[in-house]
Phi, psi and omega in degrees: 000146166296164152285099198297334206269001163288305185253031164287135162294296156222147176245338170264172180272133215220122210248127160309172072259337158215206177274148171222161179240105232227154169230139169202185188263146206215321156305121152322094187285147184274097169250195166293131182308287167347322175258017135134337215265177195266113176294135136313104166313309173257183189259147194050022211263136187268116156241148170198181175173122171268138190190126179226172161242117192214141193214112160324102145260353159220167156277168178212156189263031194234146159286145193208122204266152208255298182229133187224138173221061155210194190259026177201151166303343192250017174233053155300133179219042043256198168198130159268133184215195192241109143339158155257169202023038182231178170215064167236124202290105155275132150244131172250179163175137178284138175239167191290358196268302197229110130005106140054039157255130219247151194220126144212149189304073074071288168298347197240042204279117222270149206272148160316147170037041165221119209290146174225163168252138224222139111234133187245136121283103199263103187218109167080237190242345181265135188253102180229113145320136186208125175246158159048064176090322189234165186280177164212014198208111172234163184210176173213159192278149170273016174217193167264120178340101173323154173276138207279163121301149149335278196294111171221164183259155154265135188357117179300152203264007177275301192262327179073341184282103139235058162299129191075025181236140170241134183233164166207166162056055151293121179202153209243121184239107170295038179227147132324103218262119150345134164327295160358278199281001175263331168302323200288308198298324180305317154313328176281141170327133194312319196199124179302000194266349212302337185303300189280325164298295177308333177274329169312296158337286171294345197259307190289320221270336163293322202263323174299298179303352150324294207277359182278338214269324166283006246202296187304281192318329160265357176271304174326303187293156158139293212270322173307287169309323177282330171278334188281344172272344210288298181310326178275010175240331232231125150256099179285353184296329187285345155240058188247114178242003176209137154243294200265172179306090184229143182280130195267172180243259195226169206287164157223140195307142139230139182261148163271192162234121186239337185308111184277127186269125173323070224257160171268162188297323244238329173270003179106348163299154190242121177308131174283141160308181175259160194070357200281153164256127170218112151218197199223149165227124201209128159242186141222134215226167196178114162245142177286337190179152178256177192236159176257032153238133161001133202208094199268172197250292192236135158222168155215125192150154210280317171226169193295350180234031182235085158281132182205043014240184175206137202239158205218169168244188215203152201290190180009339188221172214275352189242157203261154193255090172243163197206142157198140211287152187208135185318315182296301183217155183252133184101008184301106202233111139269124151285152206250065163255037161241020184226115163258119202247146156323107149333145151058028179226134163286122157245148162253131206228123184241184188195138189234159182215125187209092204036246202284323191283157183219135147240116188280160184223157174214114190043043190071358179233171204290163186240299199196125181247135173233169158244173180252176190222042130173174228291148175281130177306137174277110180300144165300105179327330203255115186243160157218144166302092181119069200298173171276343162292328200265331166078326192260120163233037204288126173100012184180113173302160180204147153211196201022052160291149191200147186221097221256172186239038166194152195313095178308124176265201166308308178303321184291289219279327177285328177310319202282301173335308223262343203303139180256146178294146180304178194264348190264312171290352181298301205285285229294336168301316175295318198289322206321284185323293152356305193264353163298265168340257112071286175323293228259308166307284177290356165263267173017287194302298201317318187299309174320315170320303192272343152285325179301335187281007201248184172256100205236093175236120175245067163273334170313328172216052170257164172239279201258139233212290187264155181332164146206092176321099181286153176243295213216192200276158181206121180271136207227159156294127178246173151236124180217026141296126203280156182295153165260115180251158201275145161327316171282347161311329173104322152000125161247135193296091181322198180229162178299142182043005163271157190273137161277228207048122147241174208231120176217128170209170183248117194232138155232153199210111240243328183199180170236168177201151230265045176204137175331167168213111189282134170241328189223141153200165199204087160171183192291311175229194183303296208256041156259109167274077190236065338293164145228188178207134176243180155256162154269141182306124184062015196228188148206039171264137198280131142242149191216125181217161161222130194283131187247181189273351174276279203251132183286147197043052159267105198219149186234123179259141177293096207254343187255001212241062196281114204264152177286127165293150181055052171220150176270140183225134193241129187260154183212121180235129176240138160249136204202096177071258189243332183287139164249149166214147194248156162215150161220135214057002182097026154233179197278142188226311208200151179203146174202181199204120202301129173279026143195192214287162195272141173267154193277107213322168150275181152241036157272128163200152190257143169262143197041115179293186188254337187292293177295313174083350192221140188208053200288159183026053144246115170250149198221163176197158181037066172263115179259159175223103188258128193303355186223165182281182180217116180305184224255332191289317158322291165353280188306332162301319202278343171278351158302291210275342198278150171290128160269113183262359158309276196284015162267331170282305181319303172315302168307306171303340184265322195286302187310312179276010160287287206300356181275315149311316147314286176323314169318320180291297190281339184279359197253317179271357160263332169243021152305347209241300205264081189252105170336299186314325173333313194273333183315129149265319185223119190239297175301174158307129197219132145260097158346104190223330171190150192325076199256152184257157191223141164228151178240203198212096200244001170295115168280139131357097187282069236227143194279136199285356195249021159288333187126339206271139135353107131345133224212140153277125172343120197042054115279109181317102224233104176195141188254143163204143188214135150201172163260145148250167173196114187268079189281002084243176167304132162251172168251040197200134152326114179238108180260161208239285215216145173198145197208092183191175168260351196218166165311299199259020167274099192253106145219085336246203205214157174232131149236172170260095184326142180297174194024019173222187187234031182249133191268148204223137174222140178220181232163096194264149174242191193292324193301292179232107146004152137023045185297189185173165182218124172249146148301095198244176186001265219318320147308353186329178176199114185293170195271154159063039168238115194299141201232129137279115205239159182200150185218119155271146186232122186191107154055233179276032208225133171248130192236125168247166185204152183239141165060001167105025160232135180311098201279313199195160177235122196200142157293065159015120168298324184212206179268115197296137171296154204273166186263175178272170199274309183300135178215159170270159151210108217055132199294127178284053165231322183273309173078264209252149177223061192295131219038021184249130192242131222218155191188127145085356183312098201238156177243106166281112189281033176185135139025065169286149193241146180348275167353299213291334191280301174298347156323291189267001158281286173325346172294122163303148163288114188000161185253357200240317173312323188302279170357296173313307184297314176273351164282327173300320153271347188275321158337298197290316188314300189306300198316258210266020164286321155304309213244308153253179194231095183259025168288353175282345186275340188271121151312291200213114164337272190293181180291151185202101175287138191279138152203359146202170187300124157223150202261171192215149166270126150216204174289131137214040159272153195270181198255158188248036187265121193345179166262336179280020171242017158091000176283115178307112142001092191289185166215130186302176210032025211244141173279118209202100180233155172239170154232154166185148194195163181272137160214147192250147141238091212267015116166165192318188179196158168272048122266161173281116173253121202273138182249324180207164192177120178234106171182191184272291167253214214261008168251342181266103180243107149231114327303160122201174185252134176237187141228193211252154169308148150075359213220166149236045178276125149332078216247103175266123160236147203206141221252117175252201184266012193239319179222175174267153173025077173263108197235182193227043193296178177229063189307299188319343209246142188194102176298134133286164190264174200030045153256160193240120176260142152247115174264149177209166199198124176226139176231143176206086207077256182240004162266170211225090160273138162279171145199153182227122171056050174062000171261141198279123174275326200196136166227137187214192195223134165279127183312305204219151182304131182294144209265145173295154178262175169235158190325302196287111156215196214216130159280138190065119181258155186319315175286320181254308140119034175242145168212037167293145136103021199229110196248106184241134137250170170051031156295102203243118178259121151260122170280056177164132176327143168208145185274163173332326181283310184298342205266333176265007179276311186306304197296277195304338184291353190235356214270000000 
């Protein structure tokens, strides 16, 4: 095998910054295939292949170069760089045709601060890409490729630049290199160094919790020493003008002490000069919410614009506003506009006045320091809690206000921070809060009421109902006449022809990216809004427009409103005529207004549009369009009553750790009691293939109920049965699992798989009747290739059935069940092959089983030597024939490909004589014998038959082709014998979904016909008559019906020769 570290560049994970300068090898080596690489087709022919691991943590708006190999800036041979504001990969190389000809991933926009492994191969003049193992790109030089230097740069010294680019694992390979051999580099670990990395990690993050934990312990001595000094010097009651906890309302009078008082240092005070203005303001304060007017705390001064000083919240947001008057300018302020305080959180917020300087504090510690820009105005005995001018304080408590009449220093302020609130200010925060919440509740109720009372459904105007991730665009019916609706209704009563509507959804926005992201749009083309709504590129701010009759975008964007990535937020828009109003959580944010009347949406409107296309890490739930405009009280209904996915996730997160907790519980109290294995028939992974015999245990079990089993009545007939199954497909034949009888038609009892189905049929003869039974019917259905816990209790006549530990069905016995014999089958010699049917885990229980107990042995892990088995099994085949074929030699069609009209293809169809361990049925001369198999998408249906491949001379003779069916997305193979024509295969059982990507494959061998669907066998069938030969010329699409919408095929592969169940699941995983 090669050595990759013969041509590594770098090897550790290594952050750009300037130019480094590197040698490497520039002759093509003639290597071997087996070590990945691609011989040079000519002589003198340029090969190469480059392969990194590389990680974006920002844009930058200048291009930035990764990698460069020539002696001047305008002779890349090759060259990589960064777009600017972009996280998409250039590749250049000069060809003698064309300067600076260029390839770039376009389509590939790479997400910030997540590593990809990047690789190119340079073979002739064809150029092919590949991110994370697989390709995704091929381009070609428009001449033949300059021959590189020796001599190459890590960012080149022309542009100089890579800031934020991190790289690893580099290497320069003089060959062109194989998809292979680029899956294998993609595979190795990012860096040999990453070990050494981890422990340097753990060694700082032990030395940070060291210095965090001596970082407590001074601060605790630190908090000691200031309240025991603070306290022996200090009465703070003598400047107390609000102590306990109160929400303020309206204003009130307080007198201060404004004469600075002469302080000694030690008590915290700063001597003042003399004639100087000095005091301290020190609270604790927790605003509940924001407003949209001014909302004041404290003033002092004589009129509402006479501050000496006066502290305020500011309209719409969270942070406080001190202000105080100065001989020069009035309203002279520094602010806390870098500090934003949490709702519904306390904080302690102080302020020192010292002449010109002002220091602000937060939480004991200093915040922001200003000046004033002249001497500070001498303040009024007479202050108020609330001024009387602004009058509004709604939404925010305060307690321990204090107003010292000298200047504070840092120490005085941590003492007062560190001080603990009394137990009385506690309990009165608890009733506060109580009575809040309370409050808070019954206008809830009230609101919920007063629209519930009305006849108000609004499933009536919903589109989207459940969490839902977007992907892609979906078109959906609106109602947009506006309603005349009553007021209380939540509606506001249009005006005649003007447009109404409002828009309410629950949005989380999971990462950002650097291209718009459509969530709604409503018009004809991209830039007809009537409305739409995005993200913004790089942002997680909501924009929202509508097109007026004046101006085209006309819109009002949350330019203030920045939403937390992974948080849910519930969003709203009312349009009422010219006006918008924004709501966020059920409050009011932002109102504007279209500079002319809003034009009138369709009722066509797309979740993601089709122009933009992409709406990647956004999920939205309960999105309504209501036919009216919608009030600020409404809003808050439809956000009350509507799925809240907040509190749908919490729930859902709550269901998991019960049931895990539970499950824990019974695996502790049943195998502490129970040992299975007792019971065990079957134990590894099994296919069921032909009869073998068993003794069982058919005396019931006198067994204690909290072992699981049912107490059995005297001479009453007692019994359990468990497995895993796993069905990979239908048959047209009875497929028997178990039988416990002397005869065919003796059941006591018997387990089959119904023909054409994957429905489990269990019987059970009584003194009465034959073959009574209880079937698993629809509702219970069991999909092909998935493992099922199937389970059955038996107690006297009464039958329980169950899938996964939970109860599927129920049913009665006719008479009394006959008792079974100690010999039992597992598949039956009368029935004989139990074909794709697969077991695990098999047990005969001699009692009753009871719920519990059945989820007890769904819940027992599976063995660690089964697990093991399974995965030594695929990892065979995979190496096995990853070794052995090449299958691009095998491909129609590759790429990703929307089919839209007929083109013809060569293919083989002498079949190959090739072992069987390449995954080939052995052939027998003369015998007719081919596979198909391909990736397929069908992004919707149509009334015609739409044709996907086609092989004969004109449009009734098919050997083979494939359609698909009018009206269905079912799948339909036919292939033409010598007895009858379009002698076909449907896959009636299979029901595709649409815009999902399926892997189908068809292998015929002689006259049988296998399906398969995502590598499992669907279906098997038989040709009337011997199959008509194919001819070399065949057609994707064929020419006669000449349709394929709405139908996206890649890797669409003519294997000339049968292939087994193993080759069909090596195609399904080699592509997936």
């Amino acid at each position: 095998m090669n050595d990759h570290s013969d041509y590594e560049i770098i090897e550790d994970e290594t952050h750009l910054q300037g130019p480094i300068m590197k040698t490497f090898q520039i002759t093509p080596t003639i290597i071997e295939s087996d070590l990945g690489g691609i011989f040079p087709e000519k002589k003198g022919q340029i090969n190469y292949g480059i392969s990194m691991w590389i990680c974006i943590t920002k844009t930058h708006k200048n291009y930035r170069s990764i990698f460069h190999n020539g002696s001047k800036k305008g002779l890349p041979s090759p060259a990589i760089g960064i777009h600017p504001n972009q996280t998409t990969i250039h590749f250049r190389h000069d060809s003698y045709e064309e300067v600076n000809d260029d390839i770039n991933l376009a389509d590939f926009p790479l997400d910030l601060n997540t590593w990809y492994h990047w690789a190119i191969s340079v073979c002739g003049c064809k150029v092919v890409h590949y991110i994370n193992g697989e390709y995704v790109q091929t381009g070609e030089l428009k001449g033949e490729a300059i021959m590189p230097l020796k001599d190459c740069y890590l960012v080149d010294p022309w542009h100089g630049s890579a800031e934020g680019i991190s790289i690893s694992n580099f290497h320069w390979f003089p060959f062109g290199i194989s998809d292979e051999f680029i899956r294998s580099i993609y595979q190795i670990p990012r860096s040999t160094e990453e070990e050494k990395i981890k422990k340097i990690e753990e060694q700082i993050k032990r030395i940070e919790e060291e210095e965090k934990r001596q970082k407590e312990e001074d601060e605790k001595e630190l908090k000691k020493y200031l309240l025991k000094n603070f306290k022996e010097n200090f009465k703070l009651s003598e400047y107390e003008i609000v102590g306990d906890i109160t929400e303020l309302k309206g204003p009130s009078m307080k007198k201060a002490l404004l004469s600075p008082v002469m302080i000694e240092s030690d008590l915290g005070g700063i001597k003042p000069k003399e004639g100087q203005v000095q005091y301290g303001i020190s609270m604790w304060i927790k605003i509940t919410k924001t407003h949209t007017e001014n909302r004041s705390v404290f003033h002092n001064g004589l009129r509402n614009d006479h501050c000496t000083p006066a502290i305020r919240i500011p309209l719409n947001k969270a942070t406080i506003d001190f202000l105080h008057h100065s001989t020069l300018e009035i309203n002279d302020r520094p602010t806390f506009t870098e500090y934003s305080f949490d709702l519904d959180t306390w904080y302690h917020w102080a302020v020192s006045i010292s002449g010109k300087k002002v220091v602000l504090y937060i939480n004991g510690e200093s915040a922001q320091i200003g000046h004033l820009k002249g001497e500070a105005i001498m303040p009024i005995k007479d202050c108020w809690i609330v001024d009387p001018w602004l009058k509004s304080a709604e939404g925010i408590t305060i307690h321990s206000l204090y107003w010292f009449p000298f200047g504070i220093s840092d120490e005085f302020v941590r003492s007062l921070y560190h001080i603990p609130r009394s137990k009385e200010s506690s309990k009165l925060e608890e009733k506060n809060t109580y009575i809040i919440h309370k409050k808070e509740e019954e206008k809830k109720r009230m609101i919920i009421q007063r629209f519930a009372r009305k006849i108000y459904n609004l499933s009536d105007y919903e589109i989207v109902q459940k969490i839902t991730a977007l992907k892609g665009p979906s078109m959906k019916k609106v109602q947009i006449s506006p309603v005349m609706i009553e007021s209380d209704l939540g509606g506001i009563k249009p005006k005649k022809g003007q447009v109404n509507y409002g828009i309410s959804l629950w949005i989380r926005i999971k990462k950002t990216a650097n291209n718009y992201r459509s969530i709604f749009h409503n018009g004809l083309i991209n830039d007809h809004r009537t409305p739409g709504i995005w993200i913004y590129p790089g942002l997680t701010q909501i924009h929202f427009r509508h097109d007026s009759t004046i101006e085209r975008n006309d819109g009002l964007d949350l330019t203030d409103v920045t939403l937390e990535l992974h948080t849910w937020y519930h969003w709203a828009v009312s349009v009422c005529g010219s006006e918008i109003v924004h709501f966020i959580n059920g409050e009011f944010v932002q109102k504007g207004n279209l500079k002319g009347d809003a034009l009138m949406p369709l009722k066509d409107c797309w979740f993601v549009d089709p122009w933009h296309g992409t709406a990647e890490g956004i999920d939205i739930c309960s999105l309504h369009r209501f036919p009216f405009a919608i009030s600020a009280e409404f809003v808050k209904y439809v956000k009350y009553v509507a799925l809240n996915p907040i509190l749908k996730e919490k729930k859902d997160k709550k269901n998991e750790i019960e049931k895990e907790e539970k499950r824990k519980f019974l695996l502790r109290i049943f195998t502490e009691n129970v040992k299975l294995s007792n019971y065990e028939i079957i134990k590894d992974i099994t296919e069921l293939k032909g009869p073998s015999m068993k003794k069982v245990q058919i005396s019931p079990v006198i067994i204690e109920s909290d072992l699981g089993g049912i107490k059995p009545k005297e001479g009453q007939l007692h019994y359990g049965i468990s497995m895993w199954i796993k069905i990979t497909h239908t048959h047209n034949k009875f497929r028997s699992i178990f039988h416990n009888g002397s005869t065919n038609d003796r059941r006591t009892p018997a387990i089959w798989i119904h023909q054409n189905q994957t429905t489990i049929h269990f019987r059970h003869d009584t003194n009465l009747e034959k073959n009574d039974g209880v079937d698993l019917t629809s509702p219970n259905r069991i999909k092909c290739g998935i493992w099922y816990h199937w389970a059955v209790s038996l107690c006297g006549s009464k039958v329980v059935h169950y899938i996964n530990g939970e109860i599927a069905q129920k049913g009665n016995l006719k008479g009394e069940p006959i008792k079974p014999l100690e010999d039992c089958w597992i598949v039956d010699p009368w029935y004989g092959p139990a074909k794709g049917v697969t077991i695990r885990n098999f047990h005969w229980f001699p009692f009753g089983l009871s719920d519990l107990f059945v989820k007890f042995v769904y819940h027992n892990p599976i063995s660690q030597e089964v697990q093991e088995k399974e995965k030594a099994r695929e990892k065979f085949f995979f190496q096995n024939f990853s070794q052995s074929i090449k299958l691009s030699s095998l491909e129609l069609i590759k790429k990703k490909t929307e089919l839209k009209g007929p083109s013809m293809k060569q293919i083989q169809i002498t079949k190959m004589l090739d072992p069987s361990d390449l995954g080939g049925i052995h052939p027998i001369k003369d015998r007719m014998e081919y596979a198909l198999s391909t990736w397929i998408r069908i992004n919707k249906t149509h009334n015609q038959y739409r044709s996907i491949f086609h092989n004969g001379q004109y449009g009734n003779m098919r050997t083979p082709a494939i359609w698909i069916h009018p009206n269905t997305t079912w799948i339909h193979f036919r292939h033409d014998t010598n007895l009858k024509s379009n002698e076909g295969v449907d896959m009636t059982e299979f029901d595709i979904k649409l815009k999902t990507w399926y892997h189908w494959a068809v292998s015929v061998c002689g006259k049988k016909v296998k399906h398969y669907i995502n590598g499992e066998i669907v279906q098997e069938g038989e040709f009337i008559g011997d199959p008509l030969r194919p001819i070399s010329s065949s057609w994707i699409v064929n020419p006669w019906y000449n349709s394929s919408r709405g139908i996206i095929v890649r890797n669409l592969c003519w294997i000339p020769f049968a292939v087994s169940d193993m080759f069909v699941k090596f195609l399904y995983n080699i592509n997936k």
